[in-house]
N, C-alpha and C positions, 0 to 999 in steps of 0.2 A: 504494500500500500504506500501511497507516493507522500501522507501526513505524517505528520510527528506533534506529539502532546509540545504546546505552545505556540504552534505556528497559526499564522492570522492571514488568511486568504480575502484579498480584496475584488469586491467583484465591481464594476461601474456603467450602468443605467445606458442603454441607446438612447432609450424616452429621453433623458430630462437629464442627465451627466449625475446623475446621485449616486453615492456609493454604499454598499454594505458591507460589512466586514461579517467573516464567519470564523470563530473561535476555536481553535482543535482544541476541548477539554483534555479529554485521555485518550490513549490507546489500550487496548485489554488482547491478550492472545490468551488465549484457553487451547494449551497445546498437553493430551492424557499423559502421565506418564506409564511405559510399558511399550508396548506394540502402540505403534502408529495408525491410529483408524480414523481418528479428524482432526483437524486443526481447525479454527475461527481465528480472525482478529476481528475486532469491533472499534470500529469509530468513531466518536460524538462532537459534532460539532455545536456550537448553539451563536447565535447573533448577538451584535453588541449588548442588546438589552438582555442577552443572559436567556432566551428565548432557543429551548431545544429547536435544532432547525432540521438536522441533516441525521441521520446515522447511517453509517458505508462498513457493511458486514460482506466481509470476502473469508472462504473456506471452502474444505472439501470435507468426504467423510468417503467412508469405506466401500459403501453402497448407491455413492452420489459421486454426480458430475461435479468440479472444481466450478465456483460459481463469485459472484459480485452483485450483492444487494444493496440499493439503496432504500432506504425507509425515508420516508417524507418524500420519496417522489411517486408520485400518481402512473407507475408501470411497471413489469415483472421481473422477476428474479431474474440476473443475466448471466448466462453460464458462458466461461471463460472460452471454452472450444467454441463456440458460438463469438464471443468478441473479438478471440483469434482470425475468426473468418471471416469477418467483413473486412473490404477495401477500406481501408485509412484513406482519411481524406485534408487538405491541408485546413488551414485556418490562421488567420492575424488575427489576434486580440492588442491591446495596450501591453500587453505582458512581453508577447513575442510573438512567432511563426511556428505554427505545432502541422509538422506532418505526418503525425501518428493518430489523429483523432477520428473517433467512432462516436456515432447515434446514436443513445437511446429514445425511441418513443414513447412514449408515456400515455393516459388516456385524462384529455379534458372534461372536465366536468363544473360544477356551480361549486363552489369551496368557500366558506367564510374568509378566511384568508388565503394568497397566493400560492400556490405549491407549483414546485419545479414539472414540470409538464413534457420537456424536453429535455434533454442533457449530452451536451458536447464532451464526450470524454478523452483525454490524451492519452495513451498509456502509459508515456512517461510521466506525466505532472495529475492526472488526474482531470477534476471537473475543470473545465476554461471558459466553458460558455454555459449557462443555461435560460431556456424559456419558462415564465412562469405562467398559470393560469390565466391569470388576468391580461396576458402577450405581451407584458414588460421582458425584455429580451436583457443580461446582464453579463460581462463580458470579464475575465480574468483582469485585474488591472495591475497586483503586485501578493507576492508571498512574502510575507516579512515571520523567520524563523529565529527561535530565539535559541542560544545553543544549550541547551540544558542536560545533553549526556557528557 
């Protein structure tokens, strides 16, 4: 997974130039001890206001496909052989020029608040773009990491 507990991903508005910042609280691996039968890492991001936003659960198990979920976006579980095969596709953000990125589609629907709808994923850097519900489109602007291992 491309976070680490403290880093502050800034993403910035097409609409209107505004920015949100999303928080890596922690990282969790739940790796058994003994024989090898899954591994998980867990995610959690939350927005300035300390507002659970994102959670990015990647893992395999014994009897499963190697997969990448995100929670809080509106689309399904994404297995890794499946992300593997789609054509990368390029992309300029503020950030840079990612020629690694893959689609997720997501399903729109009526949400009291904005949820991620769409999701530009890099495989090296991870999220750089995403579409929300309400079609505010928000675009990777800076990772600022703080070195804490």
């Amino acid at each position: 997974m491309p976070y680490k507990p403290g880093d502050s991903i800034v993403f910035k508005s097409l609409a209107d130039g505004s920015t949100d910042t999303i928080s890596i609280s922690h990282v969790e691996r739940f790796v058994p001890d003994g024989e090898q039968i899954y591994f998980n890492e867990l995610i959690v991001a939350y927005s300035e206001d300390r507002r659970p936003l994102i959670l990015l659960s990647a893992g395999y198990g014994k009897n499963s496909e190697a997969y990448l979920e995100i929670r809080g976006f509106e689309g399904d579980k994404q297995f890794l052989e499946d992300i593997d095969s789609q054509p990368a596709i390029p992309l300029a953000t503020p950030y840079g020029t990612f020629n690694d990125v893959v689609i997720f589609e997501g399903r729109k629907g009526n949400y009291n608040i904005p949820k991620p709808i769409k999701i530009w994923w890099s495989r090296s850097t991870g999220i750089i773009q995403f579409e929300q519900s309400d079609d505010e489109v928000l675009q990777l602007l800076a990772i600022e990491r703080t070195e804490s291992e």
